[in-house]
DRENRO-289851 format. One record per residue (C-alpha): residue number from 1; residue in one letter; chain; x, y, z. Coordinates in steps of 0.25 Angstrom, whole numbers, always signed. Example, Ala and Ser with C-alpha at 12.3 -4.5 7.8 and 13.67 -1.06 7.14 Angstrom:
2
   nr  rest  kette      x      y      z
    1     A      A    +49    -18    +31
    2     S      A    +55     -4    +29
***
This chain:
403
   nr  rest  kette      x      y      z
    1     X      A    +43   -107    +64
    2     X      A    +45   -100    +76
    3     X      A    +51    -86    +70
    4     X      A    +48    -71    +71
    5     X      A    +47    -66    +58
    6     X      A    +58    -64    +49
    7     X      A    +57    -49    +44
    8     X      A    +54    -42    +57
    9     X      A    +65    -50    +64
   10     X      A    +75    -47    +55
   11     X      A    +75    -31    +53
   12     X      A    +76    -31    +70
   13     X      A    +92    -28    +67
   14     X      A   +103    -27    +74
   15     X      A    +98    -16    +83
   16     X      A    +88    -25    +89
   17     X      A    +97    -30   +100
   18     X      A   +102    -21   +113
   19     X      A   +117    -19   +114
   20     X      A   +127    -22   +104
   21     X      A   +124    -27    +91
   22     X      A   +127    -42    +90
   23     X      A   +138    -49    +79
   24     X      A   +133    -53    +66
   25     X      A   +130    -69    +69
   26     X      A   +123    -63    +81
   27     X      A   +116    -52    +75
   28     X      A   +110    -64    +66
   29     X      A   +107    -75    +77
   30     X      A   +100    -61    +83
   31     X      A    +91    -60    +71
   32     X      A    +88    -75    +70
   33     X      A    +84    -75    +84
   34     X      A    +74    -63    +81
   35     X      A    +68    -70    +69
   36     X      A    +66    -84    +74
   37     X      A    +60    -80    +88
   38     X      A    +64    -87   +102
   39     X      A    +61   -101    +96
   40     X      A    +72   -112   +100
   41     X      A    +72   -117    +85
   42     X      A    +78   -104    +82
   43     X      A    +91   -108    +85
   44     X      A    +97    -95    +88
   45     X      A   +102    -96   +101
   46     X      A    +99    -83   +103
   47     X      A    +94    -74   +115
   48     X      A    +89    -62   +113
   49     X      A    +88    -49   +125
   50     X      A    +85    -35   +125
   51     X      A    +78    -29   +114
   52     X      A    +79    -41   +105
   53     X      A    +71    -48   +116
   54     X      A    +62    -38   +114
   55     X      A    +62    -39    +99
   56     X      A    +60    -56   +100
   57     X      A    +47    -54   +108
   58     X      A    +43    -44    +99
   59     X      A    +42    -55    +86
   60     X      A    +39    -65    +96
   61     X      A    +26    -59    +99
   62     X      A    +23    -59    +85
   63     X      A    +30    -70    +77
   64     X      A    +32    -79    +90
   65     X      A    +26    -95    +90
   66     X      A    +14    -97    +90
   67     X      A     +9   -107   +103
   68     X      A     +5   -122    +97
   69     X      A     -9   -122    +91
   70     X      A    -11   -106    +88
   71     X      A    -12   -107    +74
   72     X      A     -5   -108    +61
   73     X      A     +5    -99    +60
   74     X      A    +15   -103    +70
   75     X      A    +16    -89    +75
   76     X      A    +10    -81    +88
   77     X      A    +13    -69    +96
   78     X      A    +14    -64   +111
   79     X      A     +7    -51   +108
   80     X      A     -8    -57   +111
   81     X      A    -21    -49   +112
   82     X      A    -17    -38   +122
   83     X      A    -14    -22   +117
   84     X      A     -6    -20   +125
   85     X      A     +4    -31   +121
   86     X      A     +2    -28   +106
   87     X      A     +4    -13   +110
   88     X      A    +17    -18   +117
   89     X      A    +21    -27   +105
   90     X      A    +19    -15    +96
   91     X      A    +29     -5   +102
   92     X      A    +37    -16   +104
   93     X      A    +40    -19    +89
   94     X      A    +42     -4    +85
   95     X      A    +51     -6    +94
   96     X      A    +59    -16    +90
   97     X      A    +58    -16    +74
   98     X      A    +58     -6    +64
   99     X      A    +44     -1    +57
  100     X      A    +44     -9    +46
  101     X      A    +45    -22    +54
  102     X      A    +36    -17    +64
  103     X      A    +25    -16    +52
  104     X      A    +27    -30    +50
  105     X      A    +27    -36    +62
  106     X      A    +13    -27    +66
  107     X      A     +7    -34    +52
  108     X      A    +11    -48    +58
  109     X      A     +5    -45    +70
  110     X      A     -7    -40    +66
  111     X      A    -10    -53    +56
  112     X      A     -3    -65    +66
  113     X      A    -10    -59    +79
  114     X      A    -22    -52    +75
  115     X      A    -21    -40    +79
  116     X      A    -29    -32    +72
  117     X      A    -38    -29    +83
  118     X      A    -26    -23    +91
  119     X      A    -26    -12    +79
  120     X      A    -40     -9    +84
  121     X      A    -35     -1    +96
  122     X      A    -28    +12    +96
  123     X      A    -16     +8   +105
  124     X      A    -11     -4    +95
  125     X      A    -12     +6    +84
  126     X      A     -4    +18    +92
  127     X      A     +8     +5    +92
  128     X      A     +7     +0    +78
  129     X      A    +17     +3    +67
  130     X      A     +7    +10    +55
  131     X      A     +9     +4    +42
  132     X      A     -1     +1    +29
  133     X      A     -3    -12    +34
  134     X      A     -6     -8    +47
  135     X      A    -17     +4    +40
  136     X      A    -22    -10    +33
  137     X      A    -26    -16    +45
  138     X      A    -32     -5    +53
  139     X      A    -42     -1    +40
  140     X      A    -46    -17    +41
  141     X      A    -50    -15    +55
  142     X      A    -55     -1    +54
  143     X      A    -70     -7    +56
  144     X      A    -68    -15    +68
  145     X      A    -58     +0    +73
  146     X      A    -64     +4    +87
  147     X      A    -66    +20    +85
  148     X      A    -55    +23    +96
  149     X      A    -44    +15    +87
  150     X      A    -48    +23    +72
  151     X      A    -40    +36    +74
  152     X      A    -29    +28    +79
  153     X      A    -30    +19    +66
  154     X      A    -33    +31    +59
  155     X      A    -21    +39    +63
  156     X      A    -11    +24    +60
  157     X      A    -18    +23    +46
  158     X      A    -18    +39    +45
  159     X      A     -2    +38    +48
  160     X      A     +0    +27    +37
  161     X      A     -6    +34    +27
  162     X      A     +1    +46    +31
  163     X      A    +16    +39    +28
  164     X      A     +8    +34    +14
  165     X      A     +4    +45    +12
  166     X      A    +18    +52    +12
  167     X      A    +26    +41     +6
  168     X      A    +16    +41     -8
  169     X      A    +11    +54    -11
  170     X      A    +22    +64    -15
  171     X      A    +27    +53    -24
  172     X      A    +12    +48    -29
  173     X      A     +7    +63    -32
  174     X      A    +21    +65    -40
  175     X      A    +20    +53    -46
  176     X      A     +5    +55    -52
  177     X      A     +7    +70    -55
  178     X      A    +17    +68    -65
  179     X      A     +8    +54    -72
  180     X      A     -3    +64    -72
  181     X      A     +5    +77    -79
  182     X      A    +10    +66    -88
  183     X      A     -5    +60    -91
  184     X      A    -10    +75    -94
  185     X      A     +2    +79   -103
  186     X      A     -4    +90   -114
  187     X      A     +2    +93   -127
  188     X      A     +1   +109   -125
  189     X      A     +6   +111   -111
  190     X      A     +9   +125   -105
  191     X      A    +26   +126   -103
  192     X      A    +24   +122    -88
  193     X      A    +18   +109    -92
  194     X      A    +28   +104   -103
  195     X      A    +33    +90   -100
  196     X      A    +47    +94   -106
  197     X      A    +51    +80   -104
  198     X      A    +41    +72   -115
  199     X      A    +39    +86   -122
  200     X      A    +56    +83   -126
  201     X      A    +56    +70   -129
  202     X      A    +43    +71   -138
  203     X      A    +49    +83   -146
  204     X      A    +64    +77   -147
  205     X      A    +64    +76   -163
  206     X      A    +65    +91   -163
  207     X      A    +77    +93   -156
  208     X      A    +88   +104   -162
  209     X      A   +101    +99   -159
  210     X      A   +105   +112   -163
  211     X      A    +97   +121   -152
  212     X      A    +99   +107   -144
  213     X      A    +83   +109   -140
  214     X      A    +71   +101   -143
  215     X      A    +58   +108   -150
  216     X      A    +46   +104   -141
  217     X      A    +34   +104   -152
  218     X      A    +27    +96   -144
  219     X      A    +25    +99   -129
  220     X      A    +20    +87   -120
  221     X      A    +14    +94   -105
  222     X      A     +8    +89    -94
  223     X      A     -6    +94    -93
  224     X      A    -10   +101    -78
  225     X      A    -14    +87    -71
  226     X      A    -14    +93    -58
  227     X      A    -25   +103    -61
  228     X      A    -35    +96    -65
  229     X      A    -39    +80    -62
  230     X      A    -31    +71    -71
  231     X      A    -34    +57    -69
  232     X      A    -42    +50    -59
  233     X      A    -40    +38    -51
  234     X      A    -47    +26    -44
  235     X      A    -43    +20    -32
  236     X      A    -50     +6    -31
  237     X      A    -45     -1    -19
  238     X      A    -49    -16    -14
  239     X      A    -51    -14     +1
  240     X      A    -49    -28     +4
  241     X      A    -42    -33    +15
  242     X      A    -29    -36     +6
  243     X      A    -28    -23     +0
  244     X      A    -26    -15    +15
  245     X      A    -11    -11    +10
  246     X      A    -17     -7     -3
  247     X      A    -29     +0     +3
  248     X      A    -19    +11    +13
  249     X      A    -10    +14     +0
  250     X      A    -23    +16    -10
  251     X      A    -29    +27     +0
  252     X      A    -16    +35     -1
  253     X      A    -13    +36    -14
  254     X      A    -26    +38    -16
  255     X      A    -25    +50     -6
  256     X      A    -14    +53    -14
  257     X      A    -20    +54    -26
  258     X      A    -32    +61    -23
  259     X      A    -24    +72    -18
  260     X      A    -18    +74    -32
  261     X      A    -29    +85    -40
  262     X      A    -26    +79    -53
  263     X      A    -32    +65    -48
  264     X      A    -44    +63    -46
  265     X      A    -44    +51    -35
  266     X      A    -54    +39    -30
  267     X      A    -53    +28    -21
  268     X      A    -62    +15    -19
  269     X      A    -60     +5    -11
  270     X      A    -68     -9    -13
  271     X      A    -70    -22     -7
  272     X      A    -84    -27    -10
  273     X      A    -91    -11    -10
  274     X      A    -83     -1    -15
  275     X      A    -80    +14     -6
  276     X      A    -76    +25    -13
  277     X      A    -67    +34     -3
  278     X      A    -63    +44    -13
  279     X      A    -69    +56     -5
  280     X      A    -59    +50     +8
  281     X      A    -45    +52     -1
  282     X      A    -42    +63     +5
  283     X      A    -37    +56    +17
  284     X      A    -32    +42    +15
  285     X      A    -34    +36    +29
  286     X      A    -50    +39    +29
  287     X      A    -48    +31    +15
  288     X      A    -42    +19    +23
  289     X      A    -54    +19    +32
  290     X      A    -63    +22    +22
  291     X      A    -59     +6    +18
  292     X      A    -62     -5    +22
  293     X      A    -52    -18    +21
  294     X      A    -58    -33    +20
  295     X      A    -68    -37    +12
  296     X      A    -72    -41     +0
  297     X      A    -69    -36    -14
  298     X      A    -77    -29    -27
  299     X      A    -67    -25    -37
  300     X      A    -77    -23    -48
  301     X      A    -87    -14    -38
  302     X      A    -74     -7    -34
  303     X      A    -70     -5    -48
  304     X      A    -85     -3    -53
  305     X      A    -85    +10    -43
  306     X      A    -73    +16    -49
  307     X      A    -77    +14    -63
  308     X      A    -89    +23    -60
  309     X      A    -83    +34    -57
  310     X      A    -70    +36    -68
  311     X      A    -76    +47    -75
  312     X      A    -63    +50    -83
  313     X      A    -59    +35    -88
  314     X      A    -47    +39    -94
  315     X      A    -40    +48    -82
  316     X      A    -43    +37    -73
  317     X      A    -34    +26    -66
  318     X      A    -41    +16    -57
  319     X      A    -34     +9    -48
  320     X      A    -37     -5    -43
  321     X      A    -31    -10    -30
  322     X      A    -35    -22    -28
  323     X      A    -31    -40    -27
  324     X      A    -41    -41    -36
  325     X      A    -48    -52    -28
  326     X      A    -63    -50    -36
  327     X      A    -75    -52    -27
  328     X      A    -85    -45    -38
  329     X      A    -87    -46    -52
  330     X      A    -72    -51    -58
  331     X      A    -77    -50    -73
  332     X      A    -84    -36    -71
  333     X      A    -71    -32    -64
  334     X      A    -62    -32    -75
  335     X      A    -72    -27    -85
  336     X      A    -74    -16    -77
  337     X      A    -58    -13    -77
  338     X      A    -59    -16    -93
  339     X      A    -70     -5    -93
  340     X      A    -61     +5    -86
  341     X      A    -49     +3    -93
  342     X      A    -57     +4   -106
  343     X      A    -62    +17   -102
  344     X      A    -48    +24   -101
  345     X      A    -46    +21    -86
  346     X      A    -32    +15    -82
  347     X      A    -34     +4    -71
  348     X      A    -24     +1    -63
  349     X      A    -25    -12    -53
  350     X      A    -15    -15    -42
  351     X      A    -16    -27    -32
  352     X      A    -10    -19    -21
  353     X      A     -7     -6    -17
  354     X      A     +6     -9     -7
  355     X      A    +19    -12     -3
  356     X      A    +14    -27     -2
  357     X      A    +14    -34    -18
  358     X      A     +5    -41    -22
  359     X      A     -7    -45    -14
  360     X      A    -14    -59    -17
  361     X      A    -21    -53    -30
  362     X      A    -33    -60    -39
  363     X      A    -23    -64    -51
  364     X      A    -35    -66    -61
  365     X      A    -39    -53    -58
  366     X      A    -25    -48    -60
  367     X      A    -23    -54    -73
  368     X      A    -37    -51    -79
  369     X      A    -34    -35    -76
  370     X      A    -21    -36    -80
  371     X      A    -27    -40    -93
  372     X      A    -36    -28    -94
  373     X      A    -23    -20    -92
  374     X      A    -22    -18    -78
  375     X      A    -12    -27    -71
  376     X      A    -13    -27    -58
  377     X      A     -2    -28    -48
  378     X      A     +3    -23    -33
  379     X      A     +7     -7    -33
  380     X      A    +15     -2    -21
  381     X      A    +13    +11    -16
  382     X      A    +26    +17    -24
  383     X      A    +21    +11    -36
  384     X      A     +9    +15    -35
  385     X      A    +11    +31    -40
  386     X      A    +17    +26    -53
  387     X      A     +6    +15    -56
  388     X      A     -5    +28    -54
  389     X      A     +5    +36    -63
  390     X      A     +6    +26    -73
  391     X      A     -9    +24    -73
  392     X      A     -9    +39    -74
  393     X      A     -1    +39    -88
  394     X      A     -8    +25    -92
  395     X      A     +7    +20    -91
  396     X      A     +9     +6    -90
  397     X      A     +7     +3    -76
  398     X      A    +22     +1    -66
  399     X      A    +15    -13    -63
  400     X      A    +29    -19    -54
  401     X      A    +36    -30    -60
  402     X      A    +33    -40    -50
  403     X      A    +19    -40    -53
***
């Protein structure tokens, strides 16, 4: 079928057009029109000028047909190899549809018309609209990156992780602070350090209705976790080419976390080898390109490495982020995740680290772990300070209900 796409036509609104805004049964032939493209089989009847003009060759240039014999999927575009048309095309979007839709469409265009290689110069990457998917790309072709178009990618994935960065720590640190005061409660705490709440409710068959006061016998504290190092936590992220999305969240909240003192941090990526880029946490973009997207994968390597360096078993959460597509030893694998978890430490195991769901997962795999205790399912990036909270408390796990 001849169409543009659905989604981004649809959110161009009523604004879209020059002049006065059209009546209702207008407004919708409008939109029609904007979805199905200039095909005659549209059947709209209607023409469009000005800056809806504009906006139609914008989608036809992506979603436009395809010529007769140029492949399968019925689609083509009138951008074509040059720079300077993509360039052009580029500003024309922004131009036309809000942020969110001009994400989309640069996704789409990158996948239908190969244009990956355009991402390799510094002019195309000067026009593009940064999102994580857009940081997923550019880490897959950060080796095949000429030197004069890295500090232009680094300054798009640098601005990225910024705006992560922003959204998820205030809430992320407050988050682990309070599962890790909760984790370290003493029974003798200083008056400062009371946790009045649970302190109460422990000590409520000594109320004196006449005083109208409880007698606190027992007082429940947190202990000082913000002095010392209280837990430690593993990071072990698949760096196949799936797990891109996963890959950009993981190095900032890692970030995040090593920037807390009562958490003592690492972070492994693995496809086939295993890279510990604990010593980059600092900054989460010289993670990124510490990475290396495609490949193979090692999950029991990967998880073999980590194992070898939890020194306090029963303060440590490992997190695996991963499908769980196995190219090592799958019966070694999950003894080694038996071992951990038989040693005190809480394994956690998510199949994505995004706003995405679910990716195509290793269901065995899923099921064999989950039967060890650790189930496994997709985290977005909001859930994710409660799940690290929760494996903090050795709480049952927030898995969502649609997993």
């Amino acid at each position: 079928m001849t169409t543009h796409e659905a989604a981004p036509a649809a959110e161009t609104g009523a604004g879209g057009a020059a002049g006065a805004a059209p009546d209702g049964h207008g407004e919708r032939l409008r939109r029609w029109r904007l979805v199905l493209g200039g095909d005659a089989a549209g059947g709209t009847g209607v023409a469009l000028a000005g800056t809806d003009a504009a906006m139609d060759g914008a989608l036809a240039s992506l979603y436009g047909a395809r010529p007769a014999g140029q492949g399968r999927s019925g689609r083509s575009a009138g951008l074509g190899a040059s720079a300077p048309s993509v360039a052009r095309w580029l500003g024309d979007i922004r131009t036309y549809f809000p942020s969110s839709v001009v994400q989309v469409m640069q996704r789409d265009a990158i996948d239908r018309l190969g244009l990956s290689a355009l991402l390799l110069e510094p002019e195309m990457l000067e026009a593009v609209e940064a999102d994580v998917h857009l940081v997923g790309t550019l880490l897959s072709l950060n080796k095949a990156m000429p030197e004069t178009t890295k500090e232009t990618a680094r300054a798009v994935v640098r601005k990225v992780v910024g705006e992560l960065e922003k959204r998820l720590a205030t809430r992320t640190r407050s988050t682990l602070t309070g599962a890790l005061d909760r984790s370290a409660r003493i029974g003798r705490p200083r008056h400062r350090d009371i946790d009045w709440d649970r302190t109460i409710r422990a000590n409520l068959r000594n109320y004196l209705p006449e005083h109208r006061t409880v007698v606190p016998e027992r007082l429940i504290g947190y202990g000082r976790a913000s002095r010392s190092v209280k837990k430690e936590v593993v990071l072990c992220i698949d760096q196949s080419g799936s797990m891109a999305a996963s890959v950009v969240y993981a190095s900032v909240f890692g970030a995040v976390l090593a920037s807390m003192r009562s958490i003592a941090t690492r972070l492994v990526v693995f496809d086939t080898a295993v890279a510990d880029l604990t010593d980059q946490l600092d900054d989460p973009v010289d993670v990124l390109f510490g990475t290396r997207l495609g490949g193979g994968t090692d999950i029991n390597r990967a998880l073999a490495y980590c194992q070898s360096r939890i020194t306090r078993p029963a303060d440590t959460v490992v997190v695996l982020i991963s499908d769980l597509y196995e190219g090592g030893i799958r019966d070694e694998m999950l003894k080694r995740v038996a071992a951990m978890q038989a040693a005190g430490v809480r394994f956690v195991t998510l199949l994505a680290l995004s706003d995405e769901g679910a990716p195509a997962y290793d269901r065995e795999h899923a099921a064999a772990l989950a039967a060890l205790g650790s189930p496994a399912f997709a985290c977005t990036p909001d859930l994710f300070p409660e799940v690290m909270a929760a494996a903090i408390e050795r709480r049952p796990l927030p898995v969502p209900a649609t997993a």
